[in-house]
C-alpha positions as CSV (number, residue, x, y, z in Angstrom):
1,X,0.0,0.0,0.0
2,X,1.4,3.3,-0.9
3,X,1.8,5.7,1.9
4,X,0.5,8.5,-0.2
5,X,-1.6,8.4,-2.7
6,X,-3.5,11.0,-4.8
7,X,-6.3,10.4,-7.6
8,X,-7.4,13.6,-9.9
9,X,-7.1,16.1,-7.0
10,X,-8.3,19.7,-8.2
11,X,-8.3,22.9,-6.2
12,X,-10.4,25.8,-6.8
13,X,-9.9,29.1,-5.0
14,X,-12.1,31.8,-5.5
15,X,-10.5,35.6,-6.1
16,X,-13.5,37.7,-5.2
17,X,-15.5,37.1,-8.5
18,X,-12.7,35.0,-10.3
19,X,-12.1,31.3,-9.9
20,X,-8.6,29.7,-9.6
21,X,-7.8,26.3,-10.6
22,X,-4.6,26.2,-8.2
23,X,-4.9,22.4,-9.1
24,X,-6.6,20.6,-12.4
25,X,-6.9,16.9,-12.1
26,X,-3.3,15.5,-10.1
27,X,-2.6,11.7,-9.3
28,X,0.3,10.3,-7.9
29,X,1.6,7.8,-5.9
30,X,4.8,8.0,-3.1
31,X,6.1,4.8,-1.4
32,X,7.3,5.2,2.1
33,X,10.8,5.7,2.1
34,X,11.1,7.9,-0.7
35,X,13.1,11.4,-0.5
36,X,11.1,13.8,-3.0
37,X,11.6,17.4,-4.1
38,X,8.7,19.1,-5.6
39,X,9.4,22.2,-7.8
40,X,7.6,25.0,-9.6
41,X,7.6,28.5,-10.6
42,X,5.3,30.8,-8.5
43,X,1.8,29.7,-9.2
44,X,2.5,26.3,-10.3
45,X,0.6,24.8,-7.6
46,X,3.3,23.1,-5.7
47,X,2.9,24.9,-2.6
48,X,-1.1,23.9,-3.3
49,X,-0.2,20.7,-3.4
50,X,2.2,20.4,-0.8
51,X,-0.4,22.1,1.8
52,X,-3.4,19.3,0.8
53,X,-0.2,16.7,1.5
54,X,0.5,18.0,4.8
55,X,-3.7,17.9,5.6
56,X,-3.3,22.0,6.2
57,X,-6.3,22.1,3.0
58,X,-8.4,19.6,1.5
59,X,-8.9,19.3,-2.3
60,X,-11.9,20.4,-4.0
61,X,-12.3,17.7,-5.9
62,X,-10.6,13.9,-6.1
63,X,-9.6,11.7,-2.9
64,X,-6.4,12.1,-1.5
65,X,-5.2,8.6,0.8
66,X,-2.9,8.8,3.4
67,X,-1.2,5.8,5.2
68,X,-5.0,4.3,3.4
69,X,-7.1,6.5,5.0
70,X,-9.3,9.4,2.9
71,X,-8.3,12.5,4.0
72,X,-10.9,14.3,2.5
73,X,-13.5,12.5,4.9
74,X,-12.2,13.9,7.7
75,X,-12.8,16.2,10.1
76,X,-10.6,19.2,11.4
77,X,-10.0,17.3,14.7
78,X,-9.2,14.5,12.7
79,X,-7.0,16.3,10.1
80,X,-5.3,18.3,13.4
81,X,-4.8,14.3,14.7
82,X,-2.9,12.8,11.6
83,X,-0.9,15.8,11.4
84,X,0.5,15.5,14.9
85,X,1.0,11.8,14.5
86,X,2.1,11.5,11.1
87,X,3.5,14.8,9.3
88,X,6.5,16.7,11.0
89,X,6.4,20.6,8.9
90,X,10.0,21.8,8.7
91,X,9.3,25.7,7.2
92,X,11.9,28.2,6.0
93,X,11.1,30.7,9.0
94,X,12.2,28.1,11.4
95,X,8.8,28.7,13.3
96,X,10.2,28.0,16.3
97,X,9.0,29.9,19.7
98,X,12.1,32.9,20.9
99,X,11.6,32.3,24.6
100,X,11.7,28.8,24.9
101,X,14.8,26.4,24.7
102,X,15.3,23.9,22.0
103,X,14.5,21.2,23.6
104,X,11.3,22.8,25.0
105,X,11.0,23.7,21.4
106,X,11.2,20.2,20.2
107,X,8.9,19.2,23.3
108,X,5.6,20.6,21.5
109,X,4.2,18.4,19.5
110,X,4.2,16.0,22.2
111,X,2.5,17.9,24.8
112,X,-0.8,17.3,22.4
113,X,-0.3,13.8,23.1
114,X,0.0,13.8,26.9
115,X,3.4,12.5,27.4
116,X,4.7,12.7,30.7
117,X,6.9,15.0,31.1
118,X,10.3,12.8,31.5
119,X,9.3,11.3,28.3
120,X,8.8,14.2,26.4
121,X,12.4,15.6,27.9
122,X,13.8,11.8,27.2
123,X,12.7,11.9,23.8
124,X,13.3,15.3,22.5
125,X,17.2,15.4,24.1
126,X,17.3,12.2,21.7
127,X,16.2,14.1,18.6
128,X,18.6,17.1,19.3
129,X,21.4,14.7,19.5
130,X,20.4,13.0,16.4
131,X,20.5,16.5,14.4
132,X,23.7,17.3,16.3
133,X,22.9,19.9,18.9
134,X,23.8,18.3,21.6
135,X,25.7,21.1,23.2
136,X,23.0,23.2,22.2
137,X,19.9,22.0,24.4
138,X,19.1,24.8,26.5
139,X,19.9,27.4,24.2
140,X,17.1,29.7,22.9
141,X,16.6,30.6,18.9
142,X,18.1,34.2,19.1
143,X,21.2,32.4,20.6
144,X,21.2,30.0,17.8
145,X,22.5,30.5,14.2
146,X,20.5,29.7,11.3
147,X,21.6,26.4,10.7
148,X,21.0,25.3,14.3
149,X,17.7,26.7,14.5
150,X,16.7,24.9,11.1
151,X,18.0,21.3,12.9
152,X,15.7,22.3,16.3
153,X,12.9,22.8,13.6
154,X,14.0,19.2,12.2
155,X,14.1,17.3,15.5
156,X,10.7,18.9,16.5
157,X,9.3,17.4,13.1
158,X,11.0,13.8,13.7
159,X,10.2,14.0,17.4
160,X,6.4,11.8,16.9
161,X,8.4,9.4,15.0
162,X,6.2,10.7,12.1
163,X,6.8,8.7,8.9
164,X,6.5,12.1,7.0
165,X,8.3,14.8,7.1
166,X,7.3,17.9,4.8
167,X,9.9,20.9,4.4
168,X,8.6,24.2,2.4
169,X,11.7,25.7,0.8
170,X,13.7,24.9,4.3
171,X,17.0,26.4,2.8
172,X,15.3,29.4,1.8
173,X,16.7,31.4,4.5
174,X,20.6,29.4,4.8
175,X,23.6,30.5,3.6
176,X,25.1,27.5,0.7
177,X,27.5,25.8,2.7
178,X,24.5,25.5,5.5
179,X,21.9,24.8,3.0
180,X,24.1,21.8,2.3
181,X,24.3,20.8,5.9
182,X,20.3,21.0,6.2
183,X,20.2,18.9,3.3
184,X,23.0,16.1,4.3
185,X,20.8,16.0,7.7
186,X,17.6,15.0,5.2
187,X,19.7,12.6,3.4
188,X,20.5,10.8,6.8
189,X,16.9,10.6,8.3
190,X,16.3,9.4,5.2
191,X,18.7,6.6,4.7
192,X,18.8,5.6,8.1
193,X,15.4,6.5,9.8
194,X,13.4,5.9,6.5
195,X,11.7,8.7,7.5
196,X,9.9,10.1,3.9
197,X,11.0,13.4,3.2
198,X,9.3,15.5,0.6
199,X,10.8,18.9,0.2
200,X,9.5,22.1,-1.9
201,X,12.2,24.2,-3.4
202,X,12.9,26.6,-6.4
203,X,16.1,25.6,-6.5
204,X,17.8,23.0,-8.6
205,X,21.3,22.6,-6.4
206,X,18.4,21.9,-3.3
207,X,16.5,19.3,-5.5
208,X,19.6,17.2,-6.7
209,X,19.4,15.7,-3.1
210,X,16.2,13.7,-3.3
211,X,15.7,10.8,-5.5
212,X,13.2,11.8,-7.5
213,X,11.5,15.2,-9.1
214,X,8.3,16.2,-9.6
215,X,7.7,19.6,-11.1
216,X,4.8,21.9,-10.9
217,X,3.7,24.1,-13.9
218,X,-0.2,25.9,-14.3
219,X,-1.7,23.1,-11.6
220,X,-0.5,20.2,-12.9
221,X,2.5,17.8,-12.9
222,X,4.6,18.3,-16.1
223,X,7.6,15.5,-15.4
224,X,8.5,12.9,-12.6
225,X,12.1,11.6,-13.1
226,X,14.1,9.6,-11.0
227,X,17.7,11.5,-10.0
228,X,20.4,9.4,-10.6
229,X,20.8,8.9,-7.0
């Protein structure tokens, strides 16, 4: 069974009196395991799609399976459910909260699913040491650079031991050589967690990491190629 899988998916948004086909008709399929970029002028759709993918929207038409559930059937509590248990949302602006530490920064998502309290701390010193901040723990953002807050926002996505994790242009805001760390970091979650990362980008050098491309154009996919990877 494919972990995600999407059947003629349209979007329509309306723009006071004009309607928007953001979407027009999308199916595809991604295994578990797979590393994905997803790429797209402005207005392609890609940042469409990828929001419907992390359950943030639903489509307007079409059925969009997750894990073999229908999203579309479900309701918000339900949608606010499978993203807490099954997406972790890495974003460019880091996202994170400025007067909390990092690891109380990675605690969040956990605090929806009543952990006790040494289990949260157990598991989200884990996650900082997995993304190489140990000596970073109790740090807060604005003490951080860049780089370091990006990998708090990565070990507070991995934290639920979500098989997904979704990044929206999460280099968009790095330096190159950083960029490349963030990237690397993907590459190892992927390889040895199997965690499934998709990743939005404009950028080509950002896409040759994953496996595989899909690009956006108008609302609908125009190629799907395997990297060489």
């Amino acid at each position: 069974m494919a972990l995600i899988e999407v059947n003629d998916i349209s979007k329509v948004y309306m723009m006071g009196d004009v309607e928007v086909n953001a979407l027009k008709g999308v199916s595809k399929v991604m295994e578990k395991g797979e590393f994905i970029a997803i790429m797209g002028p402005s207005g392609s759709g890609k940042s469409t799609f990828m929001n419907i993918l992390g359950c943030l929207d639903k489509p307007t038409t079409g059925q969009y399976l997750l894990d073999g559930m229908d999203v579309g059937k479900s309701s918000r509590d339900e949608l606010a459910e499978i993203r807490n248990k099954k997406i972790g949302f890495v974003f460019q602006t880091f996202n994170l909260l400025p007067r909390t530490s990092a690891t109380e920064n990675v605690e969040l998502p956990m605090l929806y699913n009543g952990l006790p309290a040494k289990e949260r701390r157990e598991k989200a010193t884990e996650a900082l040491r997995i993304v190489g901040l140990e000596g970073r723990m109790h740090h807060l953002p604005s003490q951080l650079s860049g780089g370091q807050q990006q990998r708090v926002a990565i070990a507070r996505a991995m934290v639920n031991d979500a098989p997904i994790i979704l990044a929206d242009e999460p280099t968009g805001n790095l330096d190159t050589k950083t960029s490349a760390e963030i990237m690397e970091l993907f590459i190892k979650l992927n390889s040895e967690s199997y965690i499934t990362i998709i990743v939005v980008t404009h950028e080509a050098d950002i896409a040759a990491y994953s496996r595989r491309i899909i690009r956006f154009l108008d609302g609908a996919i125009v190629s799907d190629e395997s990297t060489k990877k």
